[in-house]
Biopython code that builds the backbone (N, CA, C, O; Angstrom):
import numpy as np
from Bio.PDB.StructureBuilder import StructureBuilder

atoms = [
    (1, "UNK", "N", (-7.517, 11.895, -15.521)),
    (1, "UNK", "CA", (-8.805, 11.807, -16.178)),
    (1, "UNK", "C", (-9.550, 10.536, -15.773)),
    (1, "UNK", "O", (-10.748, 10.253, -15.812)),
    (2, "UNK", "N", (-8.668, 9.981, -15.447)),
    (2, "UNK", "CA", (-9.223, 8.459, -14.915)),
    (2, "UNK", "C", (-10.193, 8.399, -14.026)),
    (2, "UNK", "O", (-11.329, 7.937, -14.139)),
    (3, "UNK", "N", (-9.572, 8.987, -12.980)),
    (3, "UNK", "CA", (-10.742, 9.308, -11.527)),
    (3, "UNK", "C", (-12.107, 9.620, -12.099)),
    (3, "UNK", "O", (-13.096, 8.906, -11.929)),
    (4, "UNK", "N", (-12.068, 11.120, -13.022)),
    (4, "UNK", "CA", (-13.144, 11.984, -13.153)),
    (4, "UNK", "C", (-14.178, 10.696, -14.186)),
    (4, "UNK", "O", (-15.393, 10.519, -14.092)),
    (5, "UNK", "N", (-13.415, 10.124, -14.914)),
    (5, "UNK", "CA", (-14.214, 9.088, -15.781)),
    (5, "UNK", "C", (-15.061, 7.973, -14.542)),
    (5, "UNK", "O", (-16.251, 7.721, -14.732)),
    (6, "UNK", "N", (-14.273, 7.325, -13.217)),
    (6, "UNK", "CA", (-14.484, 6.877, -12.425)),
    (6, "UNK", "C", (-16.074, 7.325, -11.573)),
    (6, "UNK", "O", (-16.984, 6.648, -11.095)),
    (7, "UNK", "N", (-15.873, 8.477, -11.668)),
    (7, "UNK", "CA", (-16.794, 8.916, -10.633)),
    (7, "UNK", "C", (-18.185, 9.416, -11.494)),
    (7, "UNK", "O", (-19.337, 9.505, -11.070)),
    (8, "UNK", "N", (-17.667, 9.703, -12.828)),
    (8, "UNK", "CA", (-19.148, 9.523, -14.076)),
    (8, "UNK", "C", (-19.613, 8.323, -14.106)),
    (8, "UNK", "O", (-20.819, 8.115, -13.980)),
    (9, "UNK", "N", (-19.081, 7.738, -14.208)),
    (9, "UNK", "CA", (-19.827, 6.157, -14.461)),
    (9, "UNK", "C", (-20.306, 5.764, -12.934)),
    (9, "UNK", "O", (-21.225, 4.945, -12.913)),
    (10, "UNK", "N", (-19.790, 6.255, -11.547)),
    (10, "UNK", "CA", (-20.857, 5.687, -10.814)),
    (10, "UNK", "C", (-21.757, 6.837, -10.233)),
    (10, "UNK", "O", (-22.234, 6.673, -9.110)),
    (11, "UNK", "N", (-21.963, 7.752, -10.786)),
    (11, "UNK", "CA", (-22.892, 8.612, -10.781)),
    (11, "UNK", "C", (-23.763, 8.581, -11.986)),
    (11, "UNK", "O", (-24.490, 9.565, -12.122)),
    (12, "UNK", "N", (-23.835, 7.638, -12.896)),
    (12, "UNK", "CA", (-24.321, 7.689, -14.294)),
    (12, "UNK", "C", (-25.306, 6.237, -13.424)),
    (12, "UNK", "O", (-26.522, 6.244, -13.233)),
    (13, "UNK", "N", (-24.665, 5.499, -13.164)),
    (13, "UNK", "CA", (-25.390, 4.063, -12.384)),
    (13, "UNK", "C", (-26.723, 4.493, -11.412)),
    (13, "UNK", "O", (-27.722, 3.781, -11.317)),
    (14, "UNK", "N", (-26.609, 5.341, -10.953)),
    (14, "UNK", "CA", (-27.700, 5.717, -10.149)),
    (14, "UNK", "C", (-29.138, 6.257, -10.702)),
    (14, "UNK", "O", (-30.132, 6.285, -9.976)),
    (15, "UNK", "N", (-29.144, 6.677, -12.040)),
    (15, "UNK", "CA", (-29.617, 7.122, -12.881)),
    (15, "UNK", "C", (-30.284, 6.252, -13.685)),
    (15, "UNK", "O", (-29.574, 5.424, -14.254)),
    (16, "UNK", "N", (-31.803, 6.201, -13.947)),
    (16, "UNK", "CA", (-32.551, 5.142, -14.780)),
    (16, "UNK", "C", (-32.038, 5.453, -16.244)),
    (16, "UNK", "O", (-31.620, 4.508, -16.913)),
    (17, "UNK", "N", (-32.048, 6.795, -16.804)),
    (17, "UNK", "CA", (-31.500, 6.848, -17.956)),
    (17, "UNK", "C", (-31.085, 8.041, -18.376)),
    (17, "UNK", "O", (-31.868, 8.940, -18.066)),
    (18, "UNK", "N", (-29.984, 8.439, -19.067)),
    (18, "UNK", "CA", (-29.553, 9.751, -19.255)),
    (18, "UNK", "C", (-29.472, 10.008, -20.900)),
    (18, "UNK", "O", (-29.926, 9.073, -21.558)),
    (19, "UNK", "N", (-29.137, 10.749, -21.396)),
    (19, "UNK", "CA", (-28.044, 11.233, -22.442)),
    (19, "UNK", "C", (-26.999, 12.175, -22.107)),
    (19, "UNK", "O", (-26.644, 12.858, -21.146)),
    (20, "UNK", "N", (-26.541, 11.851, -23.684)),
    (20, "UNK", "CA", (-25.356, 12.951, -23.496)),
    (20, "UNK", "C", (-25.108, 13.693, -24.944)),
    (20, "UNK", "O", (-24.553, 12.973, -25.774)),
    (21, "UNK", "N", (-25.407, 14.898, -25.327)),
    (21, "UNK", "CA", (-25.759, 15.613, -26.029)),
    (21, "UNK", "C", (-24.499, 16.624, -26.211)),
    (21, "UNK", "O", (-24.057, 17.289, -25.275)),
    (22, "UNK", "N", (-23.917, 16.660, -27.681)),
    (22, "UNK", "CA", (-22.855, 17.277, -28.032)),
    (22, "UNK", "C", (-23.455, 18.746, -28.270)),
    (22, "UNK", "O", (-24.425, 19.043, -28.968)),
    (23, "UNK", "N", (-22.636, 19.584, -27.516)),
    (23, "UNK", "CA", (-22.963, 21.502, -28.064)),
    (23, "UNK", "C", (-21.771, 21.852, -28.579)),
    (23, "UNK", "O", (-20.765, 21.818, -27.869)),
    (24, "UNK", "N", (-21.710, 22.341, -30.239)),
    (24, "UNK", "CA", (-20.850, 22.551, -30.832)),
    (24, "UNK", "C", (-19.973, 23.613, -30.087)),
    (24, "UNK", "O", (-20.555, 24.320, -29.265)),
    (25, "UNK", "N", (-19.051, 23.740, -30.228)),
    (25, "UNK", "CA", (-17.878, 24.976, -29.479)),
    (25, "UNK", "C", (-18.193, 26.248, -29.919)),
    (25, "UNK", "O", (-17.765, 27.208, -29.279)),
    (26, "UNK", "N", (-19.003, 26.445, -31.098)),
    (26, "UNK", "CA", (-19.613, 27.671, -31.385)),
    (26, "UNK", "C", (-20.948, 28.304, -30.791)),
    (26, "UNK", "O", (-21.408, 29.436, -30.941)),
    (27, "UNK", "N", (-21.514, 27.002, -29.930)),
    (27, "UNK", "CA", (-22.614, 27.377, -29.435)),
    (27, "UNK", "C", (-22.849, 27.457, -27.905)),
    (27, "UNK", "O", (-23.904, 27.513, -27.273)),
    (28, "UNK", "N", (-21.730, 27.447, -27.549)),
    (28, "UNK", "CA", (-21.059, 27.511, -26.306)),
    (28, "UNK", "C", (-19.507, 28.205, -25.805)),
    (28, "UNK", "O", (-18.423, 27.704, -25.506)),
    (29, "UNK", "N", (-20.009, 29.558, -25.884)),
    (29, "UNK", "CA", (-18.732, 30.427, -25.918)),
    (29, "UNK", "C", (-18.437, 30.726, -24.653)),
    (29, "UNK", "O", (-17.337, 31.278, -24.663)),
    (30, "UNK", "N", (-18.980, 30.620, -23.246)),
    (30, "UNK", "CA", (-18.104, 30.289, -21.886)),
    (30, "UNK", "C", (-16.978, 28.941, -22.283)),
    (30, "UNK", "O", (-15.778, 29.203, -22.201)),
    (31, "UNK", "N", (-17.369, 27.612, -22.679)),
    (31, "UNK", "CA", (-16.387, 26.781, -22.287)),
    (31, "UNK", "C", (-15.691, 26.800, -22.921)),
    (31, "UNK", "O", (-14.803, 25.968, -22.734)),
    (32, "UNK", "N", (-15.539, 27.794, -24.208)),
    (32, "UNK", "CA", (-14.704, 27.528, -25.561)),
    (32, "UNK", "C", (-13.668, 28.672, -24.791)),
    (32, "UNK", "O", (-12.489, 28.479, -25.086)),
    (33, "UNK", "N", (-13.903, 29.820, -23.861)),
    (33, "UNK", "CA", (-13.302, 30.859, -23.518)),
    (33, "UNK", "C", (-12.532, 30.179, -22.564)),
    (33, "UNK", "O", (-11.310, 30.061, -22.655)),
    (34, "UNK", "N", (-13.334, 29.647, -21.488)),
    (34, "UNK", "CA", (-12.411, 28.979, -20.866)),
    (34, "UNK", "C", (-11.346, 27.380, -21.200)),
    (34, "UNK", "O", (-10.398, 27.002, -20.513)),
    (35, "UNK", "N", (-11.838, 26.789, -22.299)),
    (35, "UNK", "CA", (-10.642, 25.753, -22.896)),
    (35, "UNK", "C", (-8.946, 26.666, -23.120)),
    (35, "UNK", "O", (-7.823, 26.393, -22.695)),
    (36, "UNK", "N", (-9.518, 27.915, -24.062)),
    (36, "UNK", "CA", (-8.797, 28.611, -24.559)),
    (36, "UNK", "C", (-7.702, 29.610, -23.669)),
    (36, "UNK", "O", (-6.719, 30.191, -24.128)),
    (37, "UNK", "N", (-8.303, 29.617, -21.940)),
    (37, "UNK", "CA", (-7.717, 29.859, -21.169)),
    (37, "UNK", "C", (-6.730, 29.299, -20.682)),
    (37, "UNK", "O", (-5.685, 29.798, -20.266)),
    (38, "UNK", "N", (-7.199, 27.781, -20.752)),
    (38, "UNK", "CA", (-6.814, 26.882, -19.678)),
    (38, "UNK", "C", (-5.345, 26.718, -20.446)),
    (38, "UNK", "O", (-4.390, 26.405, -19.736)),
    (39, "UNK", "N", (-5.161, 26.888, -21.668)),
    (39, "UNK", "CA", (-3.970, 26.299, -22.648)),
    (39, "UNK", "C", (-3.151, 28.065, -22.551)),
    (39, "UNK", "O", (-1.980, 27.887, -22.887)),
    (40, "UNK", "N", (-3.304, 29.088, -22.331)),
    (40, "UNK", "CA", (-2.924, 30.527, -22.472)),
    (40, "UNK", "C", (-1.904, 30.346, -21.414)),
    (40, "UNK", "O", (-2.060, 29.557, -20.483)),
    (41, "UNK", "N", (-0.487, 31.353, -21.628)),
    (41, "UNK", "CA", (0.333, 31.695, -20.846)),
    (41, "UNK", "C", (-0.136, 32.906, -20.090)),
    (41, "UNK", "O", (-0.785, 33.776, -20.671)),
    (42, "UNK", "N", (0.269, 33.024, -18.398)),
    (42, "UNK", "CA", (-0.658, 33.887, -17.975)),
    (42, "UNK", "C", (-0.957, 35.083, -18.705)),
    (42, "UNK", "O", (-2.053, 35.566, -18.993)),
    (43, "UNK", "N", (0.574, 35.605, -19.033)),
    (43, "UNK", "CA", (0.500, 37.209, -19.859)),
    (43, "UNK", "C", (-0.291, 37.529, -20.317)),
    (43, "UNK", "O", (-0.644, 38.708, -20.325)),
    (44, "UNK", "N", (-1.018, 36.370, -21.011)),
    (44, "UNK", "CA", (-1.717, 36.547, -22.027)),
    (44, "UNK", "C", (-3.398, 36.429, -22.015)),
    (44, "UNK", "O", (-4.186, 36.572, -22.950)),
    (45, "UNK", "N", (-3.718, 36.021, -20.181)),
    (45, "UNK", "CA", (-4.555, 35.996, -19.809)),
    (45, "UNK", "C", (-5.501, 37.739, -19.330)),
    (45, "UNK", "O", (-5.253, 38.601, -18.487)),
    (46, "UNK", "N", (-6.559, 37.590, -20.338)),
    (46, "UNK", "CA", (-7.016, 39.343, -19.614)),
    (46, "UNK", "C", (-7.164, 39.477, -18.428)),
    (46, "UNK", "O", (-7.571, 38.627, -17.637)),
    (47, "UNK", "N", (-6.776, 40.790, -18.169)),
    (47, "UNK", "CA", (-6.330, 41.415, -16.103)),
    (47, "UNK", "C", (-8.053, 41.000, -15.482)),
    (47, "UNK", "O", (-8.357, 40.157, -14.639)),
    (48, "UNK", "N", (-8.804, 41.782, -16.131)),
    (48, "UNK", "CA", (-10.505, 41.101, -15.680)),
    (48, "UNK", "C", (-10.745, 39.758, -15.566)),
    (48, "UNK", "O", (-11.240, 39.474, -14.475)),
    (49, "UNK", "N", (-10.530, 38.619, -16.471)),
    (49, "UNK", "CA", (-10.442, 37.583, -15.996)),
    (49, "UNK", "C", (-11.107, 36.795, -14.546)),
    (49, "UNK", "O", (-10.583, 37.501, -13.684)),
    (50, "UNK", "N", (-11.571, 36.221, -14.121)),
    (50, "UNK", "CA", (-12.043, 36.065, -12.846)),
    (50, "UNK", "C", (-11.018, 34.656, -13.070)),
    (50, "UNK", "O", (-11.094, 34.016, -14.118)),
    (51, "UNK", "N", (-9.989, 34.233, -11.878)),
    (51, "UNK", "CA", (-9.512, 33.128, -11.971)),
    (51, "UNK", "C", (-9.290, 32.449, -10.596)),
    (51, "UNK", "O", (-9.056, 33.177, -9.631)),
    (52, "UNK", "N", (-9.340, 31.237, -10.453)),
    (52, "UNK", "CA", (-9.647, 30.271, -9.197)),
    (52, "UNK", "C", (-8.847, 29.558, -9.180)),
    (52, "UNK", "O", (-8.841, 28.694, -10.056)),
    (53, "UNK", "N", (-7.706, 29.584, -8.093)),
    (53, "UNK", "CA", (-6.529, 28.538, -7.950)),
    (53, "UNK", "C", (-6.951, 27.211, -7.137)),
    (53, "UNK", "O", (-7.389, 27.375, -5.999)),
    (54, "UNK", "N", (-6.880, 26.344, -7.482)),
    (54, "UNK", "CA", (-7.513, 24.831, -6.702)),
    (54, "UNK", "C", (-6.272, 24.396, -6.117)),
    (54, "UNK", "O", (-5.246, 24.096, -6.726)),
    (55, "UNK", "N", (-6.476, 24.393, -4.833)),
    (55, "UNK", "CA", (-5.277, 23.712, -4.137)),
    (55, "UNK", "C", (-4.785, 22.313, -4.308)),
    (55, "UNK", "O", (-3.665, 21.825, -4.156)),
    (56, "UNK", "N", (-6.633, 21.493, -4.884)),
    (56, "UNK", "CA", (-6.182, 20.116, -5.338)),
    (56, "UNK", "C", (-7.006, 20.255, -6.232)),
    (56, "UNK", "O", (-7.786, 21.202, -6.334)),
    (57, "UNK", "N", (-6.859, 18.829, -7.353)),
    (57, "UNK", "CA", (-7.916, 19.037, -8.445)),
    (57, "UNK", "C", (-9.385, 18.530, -7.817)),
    (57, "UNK", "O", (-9.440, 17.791, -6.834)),
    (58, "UNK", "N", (-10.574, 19.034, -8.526)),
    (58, "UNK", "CA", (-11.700, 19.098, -7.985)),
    (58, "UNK", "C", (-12.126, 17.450, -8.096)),
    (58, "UNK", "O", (-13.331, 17.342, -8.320)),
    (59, "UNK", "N", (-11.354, 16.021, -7.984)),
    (59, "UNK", "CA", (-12.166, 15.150, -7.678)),
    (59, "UNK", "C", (-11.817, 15.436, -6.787)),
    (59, "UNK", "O", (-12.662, 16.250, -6.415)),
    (60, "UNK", "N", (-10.795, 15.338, -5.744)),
    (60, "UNK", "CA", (-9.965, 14.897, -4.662)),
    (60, "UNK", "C", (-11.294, 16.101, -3.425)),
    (60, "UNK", "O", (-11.094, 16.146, -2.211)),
    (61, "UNK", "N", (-12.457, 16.877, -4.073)),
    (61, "UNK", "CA", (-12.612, 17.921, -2.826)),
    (61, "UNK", "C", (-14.191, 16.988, -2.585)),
    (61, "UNK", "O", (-14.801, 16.453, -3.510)),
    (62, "UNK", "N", (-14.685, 16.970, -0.916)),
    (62, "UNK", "CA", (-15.637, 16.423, -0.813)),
    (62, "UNK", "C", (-16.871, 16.892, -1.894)),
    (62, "UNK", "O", (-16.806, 17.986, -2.454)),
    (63, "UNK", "N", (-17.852, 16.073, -2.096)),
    (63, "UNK", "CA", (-18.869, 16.242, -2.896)),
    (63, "UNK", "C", (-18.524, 17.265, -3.965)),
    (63, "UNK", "O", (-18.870, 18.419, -4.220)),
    (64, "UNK", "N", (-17.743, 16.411, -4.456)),
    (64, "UNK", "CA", (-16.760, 17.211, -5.803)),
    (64, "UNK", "C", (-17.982, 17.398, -7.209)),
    (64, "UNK", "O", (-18.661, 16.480, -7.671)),
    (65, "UNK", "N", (-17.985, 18.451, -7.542)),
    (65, "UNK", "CA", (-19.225, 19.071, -8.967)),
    (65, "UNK", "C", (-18.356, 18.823, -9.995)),
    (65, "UNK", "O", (-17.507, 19.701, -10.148)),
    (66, "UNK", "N", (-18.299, 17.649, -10.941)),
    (66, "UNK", "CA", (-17.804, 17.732, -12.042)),
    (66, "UNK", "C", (-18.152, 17.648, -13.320)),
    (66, "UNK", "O", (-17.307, 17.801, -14.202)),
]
sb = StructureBuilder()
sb.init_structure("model")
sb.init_model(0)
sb.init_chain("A")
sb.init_seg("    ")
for serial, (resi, resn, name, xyz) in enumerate(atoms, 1):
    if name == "N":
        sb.init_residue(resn, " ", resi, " ")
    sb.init_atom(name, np.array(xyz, "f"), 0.0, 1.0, " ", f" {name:<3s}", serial, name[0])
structure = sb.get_structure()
């Protein structure tokens, strides 16, 4: 988590001014689906599912989107 904190703060520096704005988990049901994934044993993952194996974690890939 370190890195990803690393690379917010110097992408936050470039920036005259931002926020950062909390969306309750109820009002945001992609990331709540996917939190809820990320913690699921596969079995238990639905066959539809669309899922993406990362060979490394996404700081380590050039011009990494995080």
């Amino acid at each position: 988590m370190q890195k990803y904190l690393d690379k917010v703060k110097s992408l936050v520096a470039k920036f005259k001014n931002f926020n950062i704005i909390r969306i309750p988990r109820e009002d945001n049901v992609e990331a709540d689906y996917l939190s809820k994934l990320a913690t699921a044993r596969e079995e238990a993952i639905p066959r539809n599912a669309p899922i993406r194996y990362l060979e490394l974690p996404s700081i380590f890939a050039p011009n990494a989107q995080v």
